[in-house]
VMD Tcl script that draws the C-alpha trace (Angstrom):
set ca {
  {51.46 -18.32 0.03}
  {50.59 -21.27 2.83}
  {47.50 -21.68 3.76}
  {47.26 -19.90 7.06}
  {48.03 -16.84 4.98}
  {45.11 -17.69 2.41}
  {42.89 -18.44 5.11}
  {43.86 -14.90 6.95}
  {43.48 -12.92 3.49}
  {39.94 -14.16 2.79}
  {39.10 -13.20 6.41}
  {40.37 -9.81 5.90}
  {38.76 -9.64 2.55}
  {35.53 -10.64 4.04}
  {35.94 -7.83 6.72}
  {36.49 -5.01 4.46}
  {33.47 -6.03 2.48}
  {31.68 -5.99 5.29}
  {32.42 -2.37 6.29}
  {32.23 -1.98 2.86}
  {28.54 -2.65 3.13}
  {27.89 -1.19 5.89}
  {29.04 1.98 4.59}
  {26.99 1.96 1.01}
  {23.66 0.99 3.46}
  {24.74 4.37 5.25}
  {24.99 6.18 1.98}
  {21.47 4.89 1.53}
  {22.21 2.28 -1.16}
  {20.75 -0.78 -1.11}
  {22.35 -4.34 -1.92}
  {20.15 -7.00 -3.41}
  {20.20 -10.14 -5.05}
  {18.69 -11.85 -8.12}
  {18.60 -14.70 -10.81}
  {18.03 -11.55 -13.27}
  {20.71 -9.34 -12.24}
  {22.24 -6.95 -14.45}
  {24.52 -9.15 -17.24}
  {26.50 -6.76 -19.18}
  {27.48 -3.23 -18.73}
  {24.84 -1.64 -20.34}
  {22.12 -3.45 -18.19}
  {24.32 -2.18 -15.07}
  {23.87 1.34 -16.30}
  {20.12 1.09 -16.92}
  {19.48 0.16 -13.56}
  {21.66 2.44 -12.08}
  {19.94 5.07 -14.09}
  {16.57 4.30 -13.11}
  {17.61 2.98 -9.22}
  {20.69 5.25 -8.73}
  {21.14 3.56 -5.14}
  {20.38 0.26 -6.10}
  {23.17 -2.92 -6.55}
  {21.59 -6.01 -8.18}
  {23.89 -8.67 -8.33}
  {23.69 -12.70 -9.47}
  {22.53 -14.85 -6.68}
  {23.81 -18.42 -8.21}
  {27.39 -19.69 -8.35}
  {28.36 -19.25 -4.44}
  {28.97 -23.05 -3.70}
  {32.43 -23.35 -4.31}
  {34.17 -20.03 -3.97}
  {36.64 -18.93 -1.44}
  {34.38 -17.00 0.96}
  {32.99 -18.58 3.84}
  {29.19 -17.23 3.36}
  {27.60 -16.36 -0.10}
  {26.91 -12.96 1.74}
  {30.61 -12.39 0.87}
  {30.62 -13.40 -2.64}
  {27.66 -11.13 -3.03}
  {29.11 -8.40 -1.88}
  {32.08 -9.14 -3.71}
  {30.19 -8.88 -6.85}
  {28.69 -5.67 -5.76}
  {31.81 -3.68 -4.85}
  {33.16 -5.12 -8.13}
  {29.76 -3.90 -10.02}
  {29.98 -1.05 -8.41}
  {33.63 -0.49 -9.84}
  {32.22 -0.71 -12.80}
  {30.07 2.05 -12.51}
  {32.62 4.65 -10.90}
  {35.57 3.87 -12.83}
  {33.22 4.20 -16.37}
  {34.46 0.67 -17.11}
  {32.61 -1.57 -19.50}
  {33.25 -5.46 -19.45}
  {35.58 -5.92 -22.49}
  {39.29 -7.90 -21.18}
  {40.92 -5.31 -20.87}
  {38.61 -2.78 -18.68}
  {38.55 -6.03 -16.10}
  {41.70 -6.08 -15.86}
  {41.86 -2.31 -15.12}
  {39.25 -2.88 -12.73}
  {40.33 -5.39 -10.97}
  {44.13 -3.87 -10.58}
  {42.45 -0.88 -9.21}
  {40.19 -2.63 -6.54}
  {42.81 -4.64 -5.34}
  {45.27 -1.52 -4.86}
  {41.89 -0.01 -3.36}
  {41.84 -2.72 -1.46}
  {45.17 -2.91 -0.15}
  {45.33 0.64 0.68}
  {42.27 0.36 2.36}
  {43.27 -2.22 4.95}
  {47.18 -1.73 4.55}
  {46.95 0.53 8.20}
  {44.89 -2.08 10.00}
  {46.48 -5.47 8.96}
  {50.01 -4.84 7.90}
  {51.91 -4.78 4.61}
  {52.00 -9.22 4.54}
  {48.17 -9.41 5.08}
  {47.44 -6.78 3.17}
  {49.15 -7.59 0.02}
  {47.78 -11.59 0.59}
  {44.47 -9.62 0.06}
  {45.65 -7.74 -2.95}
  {46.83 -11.23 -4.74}
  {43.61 -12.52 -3.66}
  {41.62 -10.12 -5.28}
  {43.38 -10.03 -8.52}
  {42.97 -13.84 -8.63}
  {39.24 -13.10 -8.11}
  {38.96 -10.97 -10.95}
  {41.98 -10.96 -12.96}
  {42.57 -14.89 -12.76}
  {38.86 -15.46 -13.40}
  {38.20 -13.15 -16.55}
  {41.46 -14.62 -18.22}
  {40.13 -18.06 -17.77}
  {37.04 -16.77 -18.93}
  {38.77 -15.12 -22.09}
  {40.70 -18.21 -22.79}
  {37.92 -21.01 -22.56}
  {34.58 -18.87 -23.10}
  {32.73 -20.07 -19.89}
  {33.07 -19.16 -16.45}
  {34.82 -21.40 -13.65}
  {32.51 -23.82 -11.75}
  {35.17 -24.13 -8.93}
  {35.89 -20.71 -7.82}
  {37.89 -21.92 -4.99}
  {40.07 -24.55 -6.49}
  {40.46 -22.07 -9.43}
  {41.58 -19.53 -6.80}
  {44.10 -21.60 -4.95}
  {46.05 -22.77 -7.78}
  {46.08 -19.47 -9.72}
  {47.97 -18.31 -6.26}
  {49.55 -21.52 -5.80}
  {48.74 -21.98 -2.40}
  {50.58 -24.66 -0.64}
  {49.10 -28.23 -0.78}
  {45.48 -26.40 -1.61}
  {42.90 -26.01 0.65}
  {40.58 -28.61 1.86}
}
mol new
graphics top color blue
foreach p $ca { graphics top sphere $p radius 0.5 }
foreach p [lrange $ca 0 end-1] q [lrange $ca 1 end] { graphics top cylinder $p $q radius 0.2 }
display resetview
């Protein structure tokens, strides 16, 4: 992947999570952040029990990922949250890596008609570096990734990185 196809697939990513959340506000959920978001599976559930239409996600850790505002990352971490929740995934390894092969066919089916089969699967092998790339770093070293974006752009081994 080059860069001008990197820098394509995140603005196609960005764009379907922005319809994205358009279309949970017009299912009357609402999208917020906090420093106390929900932290493991079973704190996801309890809020979604007692807020069914409410998405709490984390609001730190959007300096250095690959999306151009932390509005994206955010809702990122909602439509992945949300995953969690209709797929009746917990967080254990391998669940995330169920999840996050299902978004990014999701995904890719999802914007396969608009942008093309190239774009399209540039998104998908975005999004499983997003999740899949990211919880196996996280299952190998026990912390998350400081660098998102650098993380990102080697996992896909974008050409010459991104500056």
């Amino acid at each position: 992947m080059n860069k001008m196809q990197f820098r394509q697939g995140v603005s196609d990513l960005e764009d379907f999570l922005s319809a994205w959340g358009r279309d949970m506000l017009q299912r009357g959920f609402t999208i917020e952040t906090s420093k106390d978001a929900p932290s493991t599976y079973q704190e996801l559930r309890a809020l979604r029990e007692f807020s069914p239409a409410k998405i709490i996600v984390y609001n730190g850790g959007c300096d250095n990922t690959i999306f151009s505002q932390s509005v994206y990352n955010h809702l990122f971490r909602a439509f992945h949250d949300f995953g969690h929740l209709s797929h009746g995934l917990d967080f254990q390894f391998k669940n995330e890596i169920t999840l996050g092969e299902r978004q990014a066919n999701e995904v890719y089916d999802a914007v396969l008609p608009t942008i093309g089969l190239e774009r399209a699967n540039v998104v998908r092998q975005i999004i499983r570096a997003e999740i899949i790339g990211q919880i196996e770093y996280y299952q190998i070293h026990r912390r998350y990734i400081d660098d998102q974006k650098t993380y990102v752009i080697g996992y896909l081994g974008v050409e010459g990185g991104i500056k």
